[in-house]
C-alpha positions in Angstrom: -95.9 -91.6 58.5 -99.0 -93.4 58.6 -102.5 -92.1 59.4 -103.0 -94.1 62.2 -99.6 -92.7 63.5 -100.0 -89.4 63.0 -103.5 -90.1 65.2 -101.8 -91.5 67.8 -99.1 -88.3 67.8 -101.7 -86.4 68.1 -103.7 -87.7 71.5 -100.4 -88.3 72.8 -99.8 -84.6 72.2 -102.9 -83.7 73.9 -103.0 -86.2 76.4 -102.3 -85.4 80.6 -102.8 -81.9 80.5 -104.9 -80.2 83.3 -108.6 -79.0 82.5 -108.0 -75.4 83.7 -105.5 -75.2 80.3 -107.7 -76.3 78.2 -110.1 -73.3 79.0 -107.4 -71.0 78.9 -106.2 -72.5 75.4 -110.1 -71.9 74.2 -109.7 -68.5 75.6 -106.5 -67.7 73.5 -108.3 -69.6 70.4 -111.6 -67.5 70.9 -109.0 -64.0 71.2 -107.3 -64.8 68.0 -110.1 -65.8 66.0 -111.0 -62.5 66.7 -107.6 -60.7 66.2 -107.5 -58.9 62.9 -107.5 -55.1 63.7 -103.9 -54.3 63.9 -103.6 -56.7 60.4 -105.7 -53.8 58.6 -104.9 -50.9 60.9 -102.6 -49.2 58.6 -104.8 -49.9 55.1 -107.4 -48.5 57.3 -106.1 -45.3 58.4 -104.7 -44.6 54.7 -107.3 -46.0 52.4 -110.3 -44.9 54.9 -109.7 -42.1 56.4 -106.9 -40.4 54.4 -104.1 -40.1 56.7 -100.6 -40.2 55.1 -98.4 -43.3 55.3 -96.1 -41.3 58.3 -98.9 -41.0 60.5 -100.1 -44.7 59.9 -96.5 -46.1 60.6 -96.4 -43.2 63.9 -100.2 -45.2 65.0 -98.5 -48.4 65.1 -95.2 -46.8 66.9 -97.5 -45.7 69.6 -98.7 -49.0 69.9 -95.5 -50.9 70.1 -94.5 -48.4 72.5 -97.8 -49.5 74.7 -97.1 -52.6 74.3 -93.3 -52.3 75.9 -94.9 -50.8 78.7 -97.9 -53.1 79.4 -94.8 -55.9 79.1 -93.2 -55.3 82.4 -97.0 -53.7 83.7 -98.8 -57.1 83.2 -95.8 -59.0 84.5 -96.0 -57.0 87.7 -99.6 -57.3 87.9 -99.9 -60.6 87.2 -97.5 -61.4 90.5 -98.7 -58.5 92.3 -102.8 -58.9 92.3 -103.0 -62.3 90.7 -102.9 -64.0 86.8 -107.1 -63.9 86.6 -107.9 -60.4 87.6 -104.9 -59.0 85.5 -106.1 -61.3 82.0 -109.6 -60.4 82.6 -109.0 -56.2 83.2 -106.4 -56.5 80.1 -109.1 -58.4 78.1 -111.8 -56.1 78.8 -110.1 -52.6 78.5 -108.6 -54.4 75.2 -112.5 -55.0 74.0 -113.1 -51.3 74.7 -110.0 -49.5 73.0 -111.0 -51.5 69.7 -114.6 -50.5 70.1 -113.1 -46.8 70.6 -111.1 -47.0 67.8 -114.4 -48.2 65.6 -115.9 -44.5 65.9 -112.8 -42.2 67.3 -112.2 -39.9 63.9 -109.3 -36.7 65.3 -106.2 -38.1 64.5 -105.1 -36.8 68.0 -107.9 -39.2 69.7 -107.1 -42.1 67.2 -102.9 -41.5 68.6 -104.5 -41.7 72.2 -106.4 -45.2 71.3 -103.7 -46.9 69.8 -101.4 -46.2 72.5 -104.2 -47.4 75.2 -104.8 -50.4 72.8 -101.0 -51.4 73.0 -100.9 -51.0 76.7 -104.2 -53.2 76.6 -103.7 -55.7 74.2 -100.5 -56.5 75.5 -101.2 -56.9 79.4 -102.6 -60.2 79.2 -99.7 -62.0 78.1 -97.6 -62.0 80.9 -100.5 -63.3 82.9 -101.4 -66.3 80.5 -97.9 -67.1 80.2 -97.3 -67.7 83.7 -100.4 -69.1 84.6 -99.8 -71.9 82.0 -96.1 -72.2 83.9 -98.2 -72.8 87.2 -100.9 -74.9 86.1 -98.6 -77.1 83.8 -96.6 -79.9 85.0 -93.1 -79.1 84.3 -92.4 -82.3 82.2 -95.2 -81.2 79.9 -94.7 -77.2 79.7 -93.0 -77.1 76.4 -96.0 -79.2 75.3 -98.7 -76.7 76.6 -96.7 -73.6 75.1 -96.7 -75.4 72.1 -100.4 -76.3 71.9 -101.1 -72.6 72.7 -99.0 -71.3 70.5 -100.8 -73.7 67.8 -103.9 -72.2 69.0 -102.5 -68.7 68.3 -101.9 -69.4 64.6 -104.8 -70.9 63.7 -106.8 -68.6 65.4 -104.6 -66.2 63.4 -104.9 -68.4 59.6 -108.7 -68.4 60.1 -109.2 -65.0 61.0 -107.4 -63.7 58.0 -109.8 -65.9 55.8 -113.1 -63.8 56.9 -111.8 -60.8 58.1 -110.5 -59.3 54.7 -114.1 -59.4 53.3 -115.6 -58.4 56.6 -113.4 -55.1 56.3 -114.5 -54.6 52.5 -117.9 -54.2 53.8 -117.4 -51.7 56.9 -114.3 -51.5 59.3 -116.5 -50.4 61.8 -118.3 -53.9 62.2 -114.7 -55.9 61.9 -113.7 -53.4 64.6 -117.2 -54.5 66.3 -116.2 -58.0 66.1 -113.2 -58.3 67.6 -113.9 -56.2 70.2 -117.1 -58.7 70.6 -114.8 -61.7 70.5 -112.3 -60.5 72.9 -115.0 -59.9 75.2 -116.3 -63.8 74.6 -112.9 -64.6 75.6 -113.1 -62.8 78.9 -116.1 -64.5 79.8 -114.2 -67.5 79.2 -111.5 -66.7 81.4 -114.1 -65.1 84.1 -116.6 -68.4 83.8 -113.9 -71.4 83.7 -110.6 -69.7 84.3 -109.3 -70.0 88.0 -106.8 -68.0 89.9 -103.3 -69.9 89.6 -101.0 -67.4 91.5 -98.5 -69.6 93.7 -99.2 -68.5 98.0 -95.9 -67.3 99.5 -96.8 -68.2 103.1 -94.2 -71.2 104.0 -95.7 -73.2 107.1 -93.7 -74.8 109.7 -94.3 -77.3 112.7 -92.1 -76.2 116.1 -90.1 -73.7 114.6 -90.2 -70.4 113.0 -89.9 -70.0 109.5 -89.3 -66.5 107.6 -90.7 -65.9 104.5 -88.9 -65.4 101.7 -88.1 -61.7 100.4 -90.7 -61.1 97.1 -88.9 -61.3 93.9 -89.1 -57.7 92.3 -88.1 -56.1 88.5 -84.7 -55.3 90.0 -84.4 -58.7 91.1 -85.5 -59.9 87.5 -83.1 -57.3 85.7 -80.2 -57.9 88.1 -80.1 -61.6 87.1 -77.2 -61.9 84.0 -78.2 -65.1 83.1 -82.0 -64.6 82.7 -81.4 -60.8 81.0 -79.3 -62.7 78.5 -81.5 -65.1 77.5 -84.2 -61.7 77.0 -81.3 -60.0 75.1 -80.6 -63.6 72.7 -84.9 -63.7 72.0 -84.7 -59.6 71.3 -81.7 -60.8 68.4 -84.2 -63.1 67.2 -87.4 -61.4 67.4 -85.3 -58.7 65.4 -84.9 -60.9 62.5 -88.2 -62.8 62.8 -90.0 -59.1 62.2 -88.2 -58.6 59.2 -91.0 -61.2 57.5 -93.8 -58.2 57.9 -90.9 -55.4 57.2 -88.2 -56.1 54.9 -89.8 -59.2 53.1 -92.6 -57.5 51.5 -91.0 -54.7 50.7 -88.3 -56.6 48.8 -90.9 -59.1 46.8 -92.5 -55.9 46.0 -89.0 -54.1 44.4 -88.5 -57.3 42.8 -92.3 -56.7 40.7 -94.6 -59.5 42.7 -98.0 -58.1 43.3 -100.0 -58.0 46.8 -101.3 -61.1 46.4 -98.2 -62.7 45.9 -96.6 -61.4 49.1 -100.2 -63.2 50.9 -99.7 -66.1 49.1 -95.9 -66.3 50.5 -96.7 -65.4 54.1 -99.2 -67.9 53.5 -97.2 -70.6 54.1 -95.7 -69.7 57.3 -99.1 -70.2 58.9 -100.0 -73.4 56.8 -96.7 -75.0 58.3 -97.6 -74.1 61.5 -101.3 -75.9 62.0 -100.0 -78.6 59.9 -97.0 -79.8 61.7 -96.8 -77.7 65.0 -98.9 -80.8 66.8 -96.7 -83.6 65.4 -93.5 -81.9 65.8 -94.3 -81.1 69.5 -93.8 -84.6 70.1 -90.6 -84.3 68.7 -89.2 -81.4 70.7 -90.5 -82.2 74.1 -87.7 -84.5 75.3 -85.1 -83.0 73.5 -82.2 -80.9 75.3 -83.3 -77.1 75.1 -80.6 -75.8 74.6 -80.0 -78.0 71.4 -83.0 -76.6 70.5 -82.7 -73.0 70.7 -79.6 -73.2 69.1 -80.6 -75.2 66.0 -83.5 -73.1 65.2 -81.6 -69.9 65.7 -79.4 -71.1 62.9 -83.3 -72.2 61.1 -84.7 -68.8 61.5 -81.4 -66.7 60.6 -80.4 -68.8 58.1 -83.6 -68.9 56.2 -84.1 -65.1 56.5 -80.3 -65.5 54.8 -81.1 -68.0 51.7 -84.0 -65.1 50.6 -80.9 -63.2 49.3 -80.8 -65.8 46.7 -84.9 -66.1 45.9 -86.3 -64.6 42.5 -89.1 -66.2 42.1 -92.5 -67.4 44.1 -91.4 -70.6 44.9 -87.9 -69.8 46.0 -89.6 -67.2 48.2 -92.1 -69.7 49.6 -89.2 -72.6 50.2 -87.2 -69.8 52.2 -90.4 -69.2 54.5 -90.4 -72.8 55.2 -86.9 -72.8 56.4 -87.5 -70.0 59.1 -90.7 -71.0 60.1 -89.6 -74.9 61.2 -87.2 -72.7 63.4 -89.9 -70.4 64.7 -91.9 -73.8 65.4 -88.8 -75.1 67.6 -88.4 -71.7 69.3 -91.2 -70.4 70.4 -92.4 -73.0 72.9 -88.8 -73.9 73.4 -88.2 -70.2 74.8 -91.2 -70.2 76.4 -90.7 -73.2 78.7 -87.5 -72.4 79.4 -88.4 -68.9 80.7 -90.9 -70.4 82.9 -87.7 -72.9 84.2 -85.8 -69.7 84.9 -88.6 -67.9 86.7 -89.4 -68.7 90.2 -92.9 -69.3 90.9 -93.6 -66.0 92.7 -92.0 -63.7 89.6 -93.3 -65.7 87.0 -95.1 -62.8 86.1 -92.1 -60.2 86.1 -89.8 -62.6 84.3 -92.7 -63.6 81.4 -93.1 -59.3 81.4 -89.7 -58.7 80.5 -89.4 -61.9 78.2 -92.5 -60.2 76.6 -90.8 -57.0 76.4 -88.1 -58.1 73.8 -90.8 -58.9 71.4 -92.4 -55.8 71.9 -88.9 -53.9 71.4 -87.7 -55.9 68.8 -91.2 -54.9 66.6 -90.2 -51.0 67.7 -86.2 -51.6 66.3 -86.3 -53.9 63.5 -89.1 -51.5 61.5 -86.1 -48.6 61.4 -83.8 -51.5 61.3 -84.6 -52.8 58.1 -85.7 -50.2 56.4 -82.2 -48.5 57.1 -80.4 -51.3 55.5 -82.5 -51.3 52.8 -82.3 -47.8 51.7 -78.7 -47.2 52.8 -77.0 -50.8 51.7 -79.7 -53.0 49.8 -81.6 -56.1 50.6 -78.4 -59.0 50.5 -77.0 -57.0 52.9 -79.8 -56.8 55.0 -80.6 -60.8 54.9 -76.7 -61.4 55.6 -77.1 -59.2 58.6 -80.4 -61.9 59.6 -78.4 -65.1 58.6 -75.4 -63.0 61.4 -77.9 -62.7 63.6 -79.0 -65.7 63.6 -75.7 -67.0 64.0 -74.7 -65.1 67.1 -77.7 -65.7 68.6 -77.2 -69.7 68.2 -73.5 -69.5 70.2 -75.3 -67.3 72.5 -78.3 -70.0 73.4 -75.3 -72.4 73.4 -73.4 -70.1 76.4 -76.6 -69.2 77.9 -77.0 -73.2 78.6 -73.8 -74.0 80.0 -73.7 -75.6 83.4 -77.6 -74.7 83.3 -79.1 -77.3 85.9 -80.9 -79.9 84.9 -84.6 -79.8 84.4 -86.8 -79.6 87.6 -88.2 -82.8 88.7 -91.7 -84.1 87.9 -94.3 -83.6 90.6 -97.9 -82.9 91.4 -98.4 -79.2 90.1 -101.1 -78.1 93.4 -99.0 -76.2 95.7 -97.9 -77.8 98.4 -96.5 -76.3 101.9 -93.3 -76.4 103.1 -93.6 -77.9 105.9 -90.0 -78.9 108.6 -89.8 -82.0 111.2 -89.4 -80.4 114.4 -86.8 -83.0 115.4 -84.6 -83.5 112.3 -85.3 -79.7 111.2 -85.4 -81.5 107.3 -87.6 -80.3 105.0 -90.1 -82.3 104.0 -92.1 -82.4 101.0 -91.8 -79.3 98.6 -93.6 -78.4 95.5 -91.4 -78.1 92.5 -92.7 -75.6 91.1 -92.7 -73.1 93.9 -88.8 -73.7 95.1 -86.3 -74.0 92.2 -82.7 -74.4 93.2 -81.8 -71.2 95.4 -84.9 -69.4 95.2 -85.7 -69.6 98.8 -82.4 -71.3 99.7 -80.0 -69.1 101.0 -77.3 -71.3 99.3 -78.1 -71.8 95.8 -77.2 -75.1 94.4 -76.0 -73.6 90.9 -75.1 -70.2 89.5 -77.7 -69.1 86.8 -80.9 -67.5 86.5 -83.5 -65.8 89.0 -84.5 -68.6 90.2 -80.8 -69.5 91.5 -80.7 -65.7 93.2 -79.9 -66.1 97.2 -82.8 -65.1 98.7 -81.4 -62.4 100.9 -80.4 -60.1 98.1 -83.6 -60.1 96.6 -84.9 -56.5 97.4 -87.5 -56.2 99.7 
């Protein structure tokens, strides 16, 4: 591809998307620039401060365990008071658990932190998730979770440039700094960033019109289809975790040093701001199912071939394989969870989405390091490329009879407004009524979206 082309790719990847995104995307590039703690929390307690290596690993139990909580917490909030005040208060209680955590020194305190600092840190991702579903047109949504996703990991790549010899000099000013650029990022949010929550009241002219019941967590949990979908991204966050568990570990058995294990992760993040832009354009228009289903079978079967690496390069080609799935899957998953979501439990369903993440980095820890203690590390990499493998008939099930993909349409709520003659509906927003979700008749079985609005608990 030509340079010109590749130009062109990339305004056409940027191109059309609302200016209230763009500030959010700065806001998630400014957060992850500044996102390095948890990287060196575990060198830190150790090395530092002398803890053992049990009471490290039980620190960053604690804080997966927040962060399951603050999943469905955020979600909730994010629906219940609104997407802007829930991202700021998670941004700014975030900033103040990592300053905490800069001078805290009783290991019972530093427990206390890190559990606050999961809950925290993990709040505001619900809220960004579905505000991007509401501001977003939904033609371009798998675009926009791309772009932010792209934003995540170079935030991420440039981070871990700096922040290794900021550390070397004092962990107390890297823990400074982040908390200092998380709270740059709430300004951000507070200065630019508006309030995108979707208004329930439905209008009519001549006759009444009832609103429809709230969606709630049991309406979200009672919905097969949707809980599915959770359970197939839990499979897959399950193997995808085992590149920060049971890779390094097993380079390490096998006699590579530190810096090789860096080097090899390396390219995961590389791939990603190199091609993540270009391949959006790629993945946009392209069936999602197709899509989750291919790179389940990328990031499973990748995970699989490292059975068969011995050296540095075999290693790194195996991380390329599993990351061009993660780069399909991720904003693939995304938009399709803001399809499945009505507009007024956006927030719930991108909670419990976010949950499965947060699980999976709780199970696949104890996962894989059972396997590798009680059966070895093929065993555990066939058990990814299975994984991977169930979880790409699963996508495939999980799309049947799906319907199709919501219309295009103006993405500024619009009322619902009824002739008082014909009693037809007239013109209704897209984004706030999906098939079913305020129809007492669904048009097609499916997700929570498609629930009949009168079993939705009050």
């Amino acid at each position: 591809m030509s340079v010109t082309a590749l130009r062109r790719a990339a305004r056409e990847s940027v191109a059309g998307l609302p200016r209230e995104f763009w500030w959010l995307w700065t806001s998630t590039l400014v957060n992850r620039l500044g996102g390095f703690v948890l990287t060196f929390l575990a060198l830190y307690l150790t090395a530092q401060r002398g803890f053992s290596a049990a009471y490290a690993g039980l620190v960053a139990s604690l804080i997966g365990l927040g962060g399951v909580i603050a999943s469905v917490l955020g979600g909730v909030l994010a629906d219940r008071l609104g997407r802007r005040p829930t991202l700021l208060g998670a941004q700014l209680a975030t900033a103040a658990t990592v300053a905490v955590l800069a001078f805290v020194r009783d290991p019972v305190g530093i427990a206390v932190t890190g559990i606050a600092l999961g809950l925290a840190s993990n709040a505001s991702r619900p809220a960004i998730q579905a505000m991007m579903a509401d501001i977003v047109r939904p033609e371009d949504r798998v675009r926009a979770f791309s772009l932010n996703y792209w934003a995540i990991n170079l935030g991420f790549a440039v981070s871990s440039v700096y922040a290794g010899f900021l550390v070397a000099q004092s962990y107390t000013l890297g823990f400074l700094v982040e908390a200092g650029m998380t709270l740059a990022c709430a300004c951000v949010v507070f200065v630019k960033v508006k309030e995108s929550r979707p208004e329930r009241a439905v209008t009519a002219t001549g006759a009444d019109a009832a609103l429809p019941k709230p969606v709630t967590m049991g309406t979200v949990w009672r919905d097969r289809r949707f809980m599915l979908m959770v359970g197939l991204s839990f499979l897959v966050a399950v193997v995808f975790t085992q590149s920060s568990v049971g890779l390094p570990i097993v380079m390490g058995a096998e006699g590579l040093s530190s810096s090789d294990v860096g080097l090899v992760a390396a390219v995961n993040g590389v791939i990603i701001v190199a091609l993540q832009i270009p391949l959006t354009r790629f993945i946009e228009r392209r069936d999602p199912g197709r899509l989750l289903t291919v790179s389940s079978l990328l990031i499973g079967g990748g995970f699989g071939l490292t059975a068969f690496a011995g050296s540095l390069g075999t290693y790194a080609l195996t991380v390329a394989v599993w990351t061009l799935g993660e780069m399909v899957n991720a904003p693939t998953q995304s938009g399709l969870v803001a399809r499945l979501a009505p507009a007024e439990g956006r927030g719930r369903c991108q909670g419990v989405y976010t949950m499965s993440w947060s699980a999976a980095a709780l199970v696949a820890p104890l996962a894989g390091g059972w396997v590798l203690d009680s059966a070895g590390a093929r065993w555990l990499w066939a058990g990814c490329a299975a994984l991977g493998t169930v979880t790409a008939v699963g996508y495939w099930l999980l799309m049947r009879g799906l319907p199709g993909q919501e219309p295009a349409g103006p993405v500024a709520a619009a009322p619902r407004t009824v002739d008082p003659e014909t009693m037809n509906p007239g013109v209704v927003d897209p984004k706030d009524v999906r098939p079913g979700a305020l129809n007492p008749r669904p048009l097609a079985p499916g997700p929570v979206s498609a629930a009949p609005a009168e079993n939705a608990p009050a």
